[in-house]
C-alpha positions in Angstrom: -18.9 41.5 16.3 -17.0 38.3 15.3 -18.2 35.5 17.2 -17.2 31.9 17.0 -20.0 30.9 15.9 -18.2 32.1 12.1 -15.4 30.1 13.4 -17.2 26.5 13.5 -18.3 26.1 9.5 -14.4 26.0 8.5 -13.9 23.6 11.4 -16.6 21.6 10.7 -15.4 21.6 6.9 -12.1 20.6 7.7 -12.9 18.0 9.6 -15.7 16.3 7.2 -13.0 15.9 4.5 -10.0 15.4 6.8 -11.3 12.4 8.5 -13.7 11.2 5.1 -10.2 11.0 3.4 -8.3 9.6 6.2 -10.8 7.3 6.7 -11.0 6.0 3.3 -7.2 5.5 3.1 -7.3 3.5 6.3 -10.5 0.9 4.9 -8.2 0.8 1.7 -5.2 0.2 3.9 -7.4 -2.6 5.7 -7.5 -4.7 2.5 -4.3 -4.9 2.1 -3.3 -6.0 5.3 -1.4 -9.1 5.8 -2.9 -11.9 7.2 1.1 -13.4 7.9 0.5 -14.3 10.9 -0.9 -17.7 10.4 0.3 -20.2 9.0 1.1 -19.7 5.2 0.2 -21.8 2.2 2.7 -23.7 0.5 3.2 -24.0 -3.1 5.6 -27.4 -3.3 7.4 -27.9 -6.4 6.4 -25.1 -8.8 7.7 -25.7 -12.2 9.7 -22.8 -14.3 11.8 -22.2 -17.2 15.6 -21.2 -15.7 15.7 -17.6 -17.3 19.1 -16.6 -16.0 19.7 -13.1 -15.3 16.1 -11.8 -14.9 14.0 -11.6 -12.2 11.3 -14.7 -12.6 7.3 -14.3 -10.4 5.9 -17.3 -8.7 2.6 -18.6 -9.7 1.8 -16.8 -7.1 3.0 -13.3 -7.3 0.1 -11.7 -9.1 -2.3 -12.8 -7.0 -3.8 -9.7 -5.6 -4.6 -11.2 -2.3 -1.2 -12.3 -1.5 0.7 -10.5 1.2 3.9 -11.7 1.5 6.2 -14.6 0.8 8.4 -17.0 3.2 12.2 -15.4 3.7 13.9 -18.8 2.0 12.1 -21.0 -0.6 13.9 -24.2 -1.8 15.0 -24.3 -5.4 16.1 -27.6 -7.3 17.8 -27.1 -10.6 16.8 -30.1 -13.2 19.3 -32.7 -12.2 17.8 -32.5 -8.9 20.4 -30.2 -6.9 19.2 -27.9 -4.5 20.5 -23.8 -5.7 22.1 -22.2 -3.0 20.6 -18.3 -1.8 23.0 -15.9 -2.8 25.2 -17.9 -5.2 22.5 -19.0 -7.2 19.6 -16.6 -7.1 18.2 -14.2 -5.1 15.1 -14.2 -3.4 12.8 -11.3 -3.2 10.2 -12.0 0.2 8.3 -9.3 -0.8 7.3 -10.0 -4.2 8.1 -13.7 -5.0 10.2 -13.2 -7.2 13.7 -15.1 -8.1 16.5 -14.2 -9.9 18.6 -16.5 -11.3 22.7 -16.0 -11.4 24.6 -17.3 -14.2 26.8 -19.8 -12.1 27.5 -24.0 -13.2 24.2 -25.3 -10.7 22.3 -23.0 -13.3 21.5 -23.4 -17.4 19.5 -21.0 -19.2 16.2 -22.7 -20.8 16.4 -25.8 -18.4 13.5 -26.2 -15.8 14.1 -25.8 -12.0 11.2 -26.5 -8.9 10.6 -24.0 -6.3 8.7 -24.6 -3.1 8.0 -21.3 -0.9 5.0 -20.1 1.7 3.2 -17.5 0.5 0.7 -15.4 3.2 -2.5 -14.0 1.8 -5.2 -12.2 3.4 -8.8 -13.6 4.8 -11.5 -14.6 3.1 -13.0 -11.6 4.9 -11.0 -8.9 3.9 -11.1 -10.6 0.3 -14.8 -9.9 0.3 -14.1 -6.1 1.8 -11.5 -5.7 -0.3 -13.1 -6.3 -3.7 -15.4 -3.2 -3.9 -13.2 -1.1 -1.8 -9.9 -1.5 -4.4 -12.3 -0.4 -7.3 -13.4 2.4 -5.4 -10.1 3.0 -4.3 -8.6 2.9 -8.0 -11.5 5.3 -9.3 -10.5 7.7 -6.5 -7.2 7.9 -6.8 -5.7 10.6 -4.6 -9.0 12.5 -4.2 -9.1 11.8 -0.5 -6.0 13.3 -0.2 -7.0 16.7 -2.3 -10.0 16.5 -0.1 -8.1 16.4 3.2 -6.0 19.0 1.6 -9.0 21.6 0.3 -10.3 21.0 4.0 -7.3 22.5 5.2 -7.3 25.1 3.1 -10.7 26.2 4.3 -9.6 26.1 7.7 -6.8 28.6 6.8 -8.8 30.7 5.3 -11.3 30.4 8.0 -9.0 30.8 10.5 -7.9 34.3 8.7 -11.0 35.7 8.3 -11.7 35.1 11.9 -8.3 36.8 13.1 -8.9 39.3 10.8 -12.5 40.4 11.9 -11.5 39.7 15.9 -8.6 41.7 15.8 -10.7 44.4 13.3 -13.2 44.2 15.7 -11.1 45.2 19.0 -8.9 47.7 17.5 -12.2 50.4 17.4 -13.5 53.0 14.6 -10.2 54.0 12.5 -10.4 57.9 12.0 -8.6 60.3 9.6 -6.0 62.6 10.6 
């Protein structure tokens, strides 16, 4: 007799590693959430080198705690004239990053200021997020195989039980 008692281990299986990877994706995710919604830090008059025709990283950029950028920075070539957005560079919010058109307000080699808000997350989620990106790195996509092998059990839990049921109710098989 097939009872669902067989049914619950597969279940039970499915959900430990289901929600365990789930879960750990979501902590993860929690570390990298954006604390944009206050007010920004400013970085006023970062200097660079004009590299023109490659994208160039604020100070800024590779700080791992950094969510986000402002939409418009303001850039001042060397002779003290403000570049204009789309005619001479283009600004990428996301990754603070500038790229710099070849255009007269522009010259290779000479150095331009930038001043932009950058957003960057609590001092709370930078202590969460420390250990938990290290774990996170080491585990790669494990959580996701896990959620996945869970499922699997469950299929094949799932088939054993509609297997034995409907074995079960279809009575002795005889010869003829």
């Amino acid at each position: 007799m097939v009872t669902f008692r067989s049914f619950i281990v597969p279940i039970m299986v499915f959900v430990i590693f289901a929600v365990g990877g789930l879960a750990a994706y979501q902590v993860a995710d929690f570390g990298q959430q954006s604390a944009a919604h206050g007010p920004g830090t400013t970085a006023t008059n970062e200097s660079h080198i004009q590299q023109v025709g490659i994208w160039q990283y604020t100070d800024n950029a590779t700080n791992q705690y950094v969510t986000g950028f402002n939409d418009s920075p303001t850039v001042y070539n060397n002779s003290s004239a403000r570049l204009v957005e789309g005619t001479d560079y283009k600004w990428n919010a996301s990754g603070g990053a500038l790229f710099i058109y070849s255009t007269p307000n522009t010259t290779n080699g000479n150095p331009f200021t930038i001043t932009y808000t950058y957003y960057q997350n609590t001092q709370d989620v930078k202590r969460l997020n420390g250990p938990l990106s290290t774990i996170t790195k080491a585990l790669g996509n494990l959580p996701i195989l896990a959620a996945g092998l869970g499922l699997v059990v469950l299929i094949i839990g799932f088939g054993t039980f509609v297997a034995k049921y409907l074995g079960s109710r279809s009575g002795p098989r005889t010869n003829r």
